[in-house]
N, C-alpha and C positions, 0 to 999 in steps of 0.2 A: 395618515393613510388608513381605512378603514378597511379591511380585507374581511373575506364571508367564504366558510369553508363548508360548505355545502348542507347535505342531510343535517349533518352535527352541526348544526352552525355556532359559530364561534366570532366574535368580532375582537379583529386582533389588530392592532396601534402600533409597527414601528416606531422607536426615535427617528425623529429626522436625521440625527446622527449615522444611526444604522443604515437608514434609506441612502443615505450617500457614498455610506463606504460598500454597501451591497450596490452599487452603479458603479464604484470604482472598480468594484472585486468584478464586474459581468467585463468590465474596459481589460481589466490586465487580462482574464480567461481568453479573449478574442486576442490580443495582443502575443499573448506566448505563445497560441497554437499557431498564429499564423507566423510568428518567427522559429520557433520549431518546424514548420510546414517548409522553411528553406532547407533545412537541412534532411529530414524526414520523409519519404512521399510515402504516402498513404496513412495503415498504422491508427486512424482517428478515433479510434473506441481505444486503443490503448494509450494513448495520448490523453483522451480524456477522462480513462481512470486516475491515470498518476497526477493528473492534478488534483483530482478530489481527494489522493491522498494525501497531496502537499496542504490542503487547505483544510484536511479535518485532522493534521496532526498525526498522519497513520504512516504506516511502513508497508512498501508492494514490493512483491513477489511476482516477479515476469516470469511466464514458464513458456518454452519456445527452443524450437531446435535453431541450429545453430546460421547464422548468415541473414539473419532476421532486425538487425540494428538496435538491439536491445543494449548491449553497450552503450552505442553511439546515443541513443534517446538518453539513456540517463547521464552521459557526458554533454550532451546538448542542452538539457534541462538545466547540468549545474551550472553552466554557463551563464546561464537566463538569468540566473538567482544568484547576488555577489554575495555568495556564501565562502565557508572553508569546503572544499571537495579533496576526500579522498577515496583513493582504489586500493579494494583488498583482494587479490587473486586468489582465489581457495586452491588449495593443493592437499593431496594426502600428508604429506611431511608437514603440514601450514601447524604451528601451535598456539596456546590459548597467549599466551605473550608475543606473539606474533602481530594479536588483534591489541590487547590493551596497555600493551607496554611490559617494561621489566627495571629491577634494578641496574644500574651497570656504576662498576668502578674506576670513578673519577677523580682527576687529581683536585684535592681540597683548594684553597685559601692559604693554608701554610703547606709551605715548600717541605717535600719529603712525604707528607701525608696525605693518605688516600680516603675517600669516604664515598659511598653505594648514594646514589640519583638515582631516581625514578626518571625515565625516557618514556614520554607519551607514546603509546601507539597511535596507529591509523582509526581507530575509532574516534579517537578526540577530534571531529571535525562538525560539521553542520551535517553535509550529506556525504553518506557513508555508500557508495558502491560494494558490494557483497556479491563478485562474479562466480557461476558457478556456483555458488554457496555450498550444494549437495557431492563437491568432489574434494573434503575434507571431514573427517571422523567427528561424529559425534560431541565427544570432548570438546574440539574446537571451535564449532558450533556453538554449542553453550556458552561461547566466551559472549556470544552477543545477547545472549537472552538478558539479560540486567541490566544493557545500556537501551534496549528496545524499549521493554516495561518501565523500568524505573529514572531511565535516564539520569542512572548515573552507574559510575563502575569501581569496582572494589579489585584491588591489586596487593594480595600480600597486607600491608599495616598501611596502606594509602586507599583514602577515598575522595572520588574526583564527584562532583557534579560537572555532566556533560554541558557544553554554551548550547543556549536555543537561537532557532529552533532546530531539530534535530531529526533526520530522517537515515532509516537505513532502504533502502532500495536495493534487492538483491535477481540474480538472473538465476535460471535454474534452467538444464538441457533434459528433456523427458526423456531422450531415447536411447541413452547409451547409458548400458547398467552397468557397467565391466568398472571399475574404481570410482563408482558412484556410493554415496553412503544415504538415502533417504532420512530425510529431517524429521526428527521426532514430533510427535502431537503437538508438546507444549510449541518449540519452534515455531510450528506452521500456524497456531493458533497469534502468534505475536504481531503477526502480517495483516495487516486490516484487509490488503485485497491478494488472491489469488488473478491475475492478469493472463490468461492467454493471450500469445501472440501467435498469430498465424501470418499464412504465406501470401505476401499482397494480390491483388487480381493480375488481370494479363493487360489490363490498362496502364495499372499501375507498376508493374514489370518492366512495361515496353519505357514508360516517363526513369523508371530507374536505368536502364539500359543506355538511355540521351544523355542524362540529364549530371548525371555522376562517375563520368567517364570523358567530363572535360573539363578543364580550367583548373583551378584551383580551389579548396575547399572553403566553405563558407563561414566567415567568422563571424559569432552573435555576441552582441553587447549584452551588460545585465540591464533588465528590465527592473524586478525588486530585490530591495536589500532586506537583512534579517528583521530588522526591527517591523516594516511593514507588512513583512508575512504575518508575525505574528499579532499585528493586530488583527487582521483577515480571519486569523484562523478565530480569534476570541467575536468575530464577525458573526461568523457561521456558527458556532457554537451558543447563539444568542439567536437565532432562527426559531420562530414560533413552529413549535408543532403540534396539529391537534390531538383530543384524548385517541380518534379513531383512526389513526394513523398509529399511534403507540401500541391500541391493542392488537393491531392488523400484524406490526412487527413480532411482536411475544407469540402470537398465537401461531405466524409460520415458524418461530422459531421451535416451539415445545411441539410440533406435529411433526417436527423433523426426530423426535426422539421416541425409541422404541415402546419404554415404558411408561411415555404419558399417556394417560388414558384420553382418550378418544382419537390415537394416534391410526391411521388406516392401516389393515392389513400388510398391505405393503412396504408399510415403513418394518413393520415386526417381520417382513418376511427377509426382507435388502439391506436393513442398515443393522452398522453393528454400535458404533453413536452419533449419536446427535448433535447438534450445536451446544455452546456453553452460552454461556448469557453475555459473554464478552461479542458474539455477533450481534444480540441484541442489540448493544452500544454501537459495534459500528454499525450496523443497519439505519439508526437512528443518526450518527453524524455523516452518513454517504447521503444519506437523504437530503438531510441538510445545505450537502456541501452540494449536491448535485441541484437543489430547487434556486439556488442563489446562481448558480451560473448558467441556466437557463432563463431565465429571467421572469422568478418567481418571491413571493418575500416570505413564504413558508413551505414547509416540506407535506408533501402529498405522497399519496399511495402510489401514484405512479414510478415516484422521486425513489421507492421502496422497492420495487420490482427490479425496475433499471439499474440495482444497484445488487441486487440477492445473489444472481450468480458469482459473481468477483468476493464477495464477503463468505456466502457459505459454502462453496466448494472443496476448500480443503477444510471444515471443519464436518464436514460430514463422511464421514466413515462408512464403506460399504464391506460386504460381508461374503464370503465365499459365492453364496446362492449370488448375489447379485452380481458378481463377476464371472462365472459361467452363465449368465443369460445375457449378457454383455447390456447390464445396466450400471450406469455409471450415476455419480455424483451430480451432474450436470442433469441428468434427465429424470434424478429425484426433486433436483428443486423446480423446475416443469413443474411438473407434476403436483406439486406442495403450491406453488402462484397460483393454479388453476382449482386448487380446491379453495384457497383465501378467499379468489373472488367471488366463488360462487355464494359464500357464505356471509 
């Protein structure tokens, strides 16, 4: 298959290999949403991030007040995927052995004698629910930064490599601050996507009012198991991208930063920082993961847009000035898309 990427032209050759499991990969994409879609109504932009993060290997952050099925999505998901699921409920009192386990004293092999076990926590799973995440201290928090990044976790004199593949998918409630503890930078940088979810339309309202207020609730089989996610994911990560799609990423990336030069006034005026290079990366695998399940065999600049808000909204940092003119995160990266293009 011989593909031609425009101005830059480039002539790019899938493996036939590839071409087949990128057909398979667009069949399962239709196949989950629409068995999601039983349990789910509406919701179709957040549905179709979280799967670009199940397929680029990333961890999403749902932000959404409450009664929005952000639980239920990501309990319907782990369904889909005959993975390990578990739920971690953040609480203030929650502690870091909460999440990744602890010693506990067990009776040995010989009778009389006692000897300290390591008891897995709830992180040792495939998909990790993280509800609430923000209504637990800092501290406890951090228990997850090491199985996010490095997938793996370190417990006192024990270190675990976590089973792949492995995803933490966490919820978060914006509006109630009262025994909230906001996620520090590094945290929020670990989440490939920031996901708002908002409040369905009054179509979709009235189809939840019918539609979930009779019979019995809907039970879904799995569709894939762990081994073929992960080839999926090594799928998309093998996605041809051209040179001008790479520098279209970098360059909205470093125009989101105050002190790069040729950064516009406005960024020096509203932000207090920039993105790190780790958006760079996911901007480049959302692309990816989003040109394969629309039914493309390489990633495009459009694949790059479609994808900016979710990646860089919590990595962009706004500054006193830009919160008393009520400019937000969201309306700098606007604002950054429409300078890319014109340039």
């Amino acid at each position: 298959m011989n593909i031609t990427t425009g101005t830059n032209a480039v002539a790019i050759e899938p493996s036939e290999a590839d071409v087949v499991a990128i057909d398979r990969l667009q069949a399962l994409h239709q196949q989950l949403r629409s068995e999601l879609a039983r349990v789910i109504i509406g919701q179709d932009v957040v549905i179709e991030k979280l799967l670009l993060c199940v397929f680029s290997r990333g961890h999403a952050l749902l932000m959404g007040v409450p009664g929005l099925a952000k639980t239920m999505l990501v309990h319907a998901l782990a369904d889909l995927l005959a993975l390990k699921f578990s739920r971690i409920q953040f609480t203030p009192d929650l502690m870091p052995s909460d999440i990744t386990g602890t010693d506990i004293l067990q009776e040995s092999a010989q009778p009389g004698r006692r000897a300290f076990e390591f008891v897995k926590g709830p992180v040792f799973a495939n998909i990790v629910l993280a509800d609430e995440i923000n209504r637990t201290p800092p501290k406890t928090q951090a228990a997850l930064l090491q199985a996010m990044q490095e997938h793996c976790v370190n417990a006192g004199a024990h270190h675990f490599k976590l089973e792949q593949p492995f995803f933490v998918l966490a919820t978060q409630n914006p509006i109630e601050q009262e025994g909230t503890y906001p996620l520090p930078e590094a945290q929020l940088d670990r989440f490939m996507f920031l996901i708002h979810v908002d409040y369905p339309t009054a179509a979709e309202e009235l189809r939840i009012a019918r539609e979930t207020t009779v019979g019995e609730p809907v039970t879904l089989a799995p569709v894939l198991a762990g081994q073929e996610i992960m080839h999926l994911q090594q799928v998309v990560r093998r996605v041809p991208v051209p040179d001008h799609v790479y520098e279209h990423v970098v360059k909205l990336v470093r125009l989101s930063r105050p002190a790069t030069e040729g950064a516009p006034d406005w960024i020096k005026r509203w932000v207090l920082w920039g993105a790190g290079p780790r958006a760079v990366q996911y901007l480049v695998l959302g692309a990816k993961a989003r040109a394969v399940l629309s039914g493309s065999y390489l990633a495009r600049v459009e694949d790059v847009e479609a994808v900016a808000e979710a990646v860089l909204a919590h990595r962009i940092l706004v500054n006193f000035h830009a919160e008393s003119e009520g400019v937000s995160s969201r309306e700098i990266i606007r604002r950054l898309l429409a300078i890319c293009r014109e340039t």
